[in-house]
C-alpha positions in Angstrom: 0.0 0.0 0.0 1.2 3.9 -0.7 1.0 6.2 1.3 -1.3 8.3 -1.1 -3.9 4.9 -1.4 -6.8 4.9 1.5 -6.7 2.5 3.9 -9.2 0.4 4.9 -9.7 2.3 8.6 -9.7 5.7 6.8 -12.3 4.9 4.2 -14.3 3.2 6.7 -13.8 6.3 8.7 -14.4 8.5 5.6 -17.7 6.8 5.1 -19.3 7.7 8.8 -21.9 9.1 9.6 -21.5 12.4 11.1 -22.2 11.8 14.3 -19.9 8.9 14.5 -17.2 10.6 12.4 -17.4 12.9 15.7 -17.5 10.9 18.3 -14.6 8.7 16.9 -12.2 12.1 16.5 -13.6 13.0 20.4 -11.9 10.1 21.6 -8.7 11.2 19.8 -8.8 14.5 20.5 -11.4 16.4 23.0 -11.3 20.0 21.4 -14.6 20.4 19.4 -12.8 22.9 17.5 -10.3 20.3 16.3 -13.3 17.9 15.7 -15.1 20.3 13.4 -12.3 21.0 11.7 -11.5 17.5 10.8 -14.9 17.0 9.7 -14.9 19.7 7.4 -11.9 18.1 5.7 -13.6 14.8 4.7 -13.2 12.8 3.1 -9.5 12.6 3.5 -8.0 11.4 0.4 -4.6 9.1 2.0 -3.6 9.3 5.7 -1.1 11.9 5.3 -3.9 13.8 4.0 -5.9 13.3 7.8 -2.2 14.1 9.5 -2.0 17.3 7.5 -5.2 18.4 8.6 -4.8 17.4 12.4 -1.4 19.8 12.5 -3.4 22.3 10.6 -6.1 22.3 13.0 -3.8 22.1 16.2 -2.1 25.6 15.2 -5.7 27.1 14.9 -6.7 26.1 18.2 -7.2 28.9 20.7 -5.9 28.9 24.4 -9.4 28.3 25.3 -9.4 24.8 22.6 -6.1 23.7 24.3 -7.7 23.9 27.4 -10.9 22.1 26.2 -8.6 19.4 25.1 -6.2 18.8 27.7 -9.3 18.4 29.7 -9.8 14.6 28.3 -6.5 13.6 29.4 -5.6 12.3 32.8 -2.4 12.9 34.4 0.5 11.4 34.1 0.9 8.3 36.1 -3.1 7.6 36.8 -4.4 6.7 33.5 -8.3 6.5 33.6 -9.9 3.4 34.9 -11.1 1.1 32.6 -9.8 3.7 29.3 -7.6 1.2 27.6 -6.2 3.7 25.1 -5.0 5.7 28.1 -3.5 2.9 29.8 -1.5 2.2 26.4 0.0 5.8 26.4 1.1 5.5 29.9 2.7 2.2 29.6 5.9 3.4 30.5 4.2 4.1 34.3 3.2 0.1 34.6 6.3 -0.7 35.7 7.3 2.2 37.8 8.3 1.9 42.0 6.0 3.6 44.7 8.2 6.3 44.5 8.2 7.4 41.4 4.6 7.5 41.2 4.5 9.7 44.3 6.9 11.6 42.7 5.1 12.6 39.8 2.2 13.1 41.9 4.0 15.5 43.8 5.2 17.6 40.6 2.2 16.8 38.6 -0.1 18.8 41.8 3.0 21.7 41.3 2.7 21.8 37.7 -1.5 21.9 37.5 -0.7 24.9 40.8 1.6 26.9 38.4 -0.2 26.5 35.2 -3.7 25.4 35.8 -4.3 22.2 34.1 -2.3 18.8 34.0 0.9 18.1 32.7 0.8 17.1 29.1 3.2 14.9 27.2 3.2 12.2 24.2 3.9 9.0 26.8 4.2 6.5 24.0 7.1 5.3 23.9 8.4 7.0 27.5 9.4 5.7 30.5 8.4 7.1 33.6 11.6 8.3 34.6 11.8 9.6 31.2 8.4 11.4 32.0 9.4 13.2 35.5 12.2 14.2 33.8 10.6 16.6 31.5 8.0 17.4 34.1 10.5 18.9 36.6 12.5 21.1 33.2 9.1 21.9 31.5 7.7 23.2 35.1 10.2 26.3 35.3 8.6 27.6 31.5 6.5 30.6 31.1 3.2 29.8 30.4 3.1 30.8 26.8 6.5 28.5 26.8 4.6 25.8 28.0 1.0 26.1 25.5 3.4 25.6 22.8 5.3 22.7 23.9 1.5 21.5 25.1 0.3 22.2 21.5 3.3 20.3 20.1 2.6 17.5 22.2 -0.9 16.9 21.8 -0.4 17.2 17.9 1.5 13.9 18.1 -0.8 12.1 20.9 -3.4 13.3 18.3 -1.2 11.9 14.9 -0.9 8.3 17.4 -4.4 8.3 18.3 -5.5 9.3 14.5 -3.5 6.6 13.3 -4.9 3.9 15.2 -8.3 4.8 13.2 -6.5 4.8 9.7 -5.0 1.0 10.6 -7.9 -0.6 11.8 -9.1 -3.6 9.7 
């Protein structure tokens, strides 16, 4: 398969209806601005097409959108009960010691005091040590420092999660 040919997840995703198209890109990605402006875009031709259009859409999104979407993720280290796609991300926490955990409690509470909403990071792929460390050097940015990196990050928890719907069978 090409890159420019549609895959079988993307057409399938393509052919939606609305309603499901939306709820499907709400589980990626809990910004309704970032939802509508996916929809607007299909059908997306290839997946690259779908990629473009989720970094298009991420630099559009307001303070208020990144807010809005950093809502629907849970903080590092306590991925929600039961949410199998966030217990995926945060793999790199299964095998972390008591301390660590409390740990990132600890700077996860000081980061949410100082910036006023949870710590946001691509885990895939991280390990937890891996994610304290950029806690602790990402909690002494400004906070227009730190919406960017945010932005930046969710764009590629968004590309992951996005690509999981272009590769289903």
């Amino acid at each position: 398969m090409t890159s420019n040919s549609t895959p079988p997840g993307l057409a399938r995703f393509n052919a939606l209806e609305e309603h499901a198209a939306h709820a499907a890109l709400h589980e990626a990605c809990a910004s309704t601005t970032w939802v509508k402006l996916l929809l607007a875009g299909r059908p997306h031709a290839c997946a690259d097409d779908l990629y473009a259009a989720s970094d298009a859409a991420m630099a559009e999104l307001t303070a208020e959108d990144l807010a809005e979407a950093m809502a629907g993720h849970p903080p590092i280290g306590r991925p929600k009960a039961g949410d199998p796609t966030s217990a995926r991300e945060q793999r790199g926490m299964a095998g972390a010691s008591e301390e660590l955990k409390a740990e990132l409690l600890d700077l996860n509470l000081a980061y949410q005091d100082r910036f006023g909403h949870v710590f946001l990071i691509c885990a895939t792929g991280r390990t937890g040590e891996q994610m304290r460390d950029a806690l602790k050097e990402r909690i002494g940015n400004s906070p227009e420092q730190e919406r960017e990196i945010v932005r930046t990050e969710l764009g590629k928890i968004n590309r992951i999660r996005l690509a999981r719907i272009v590769e289903e069978d």
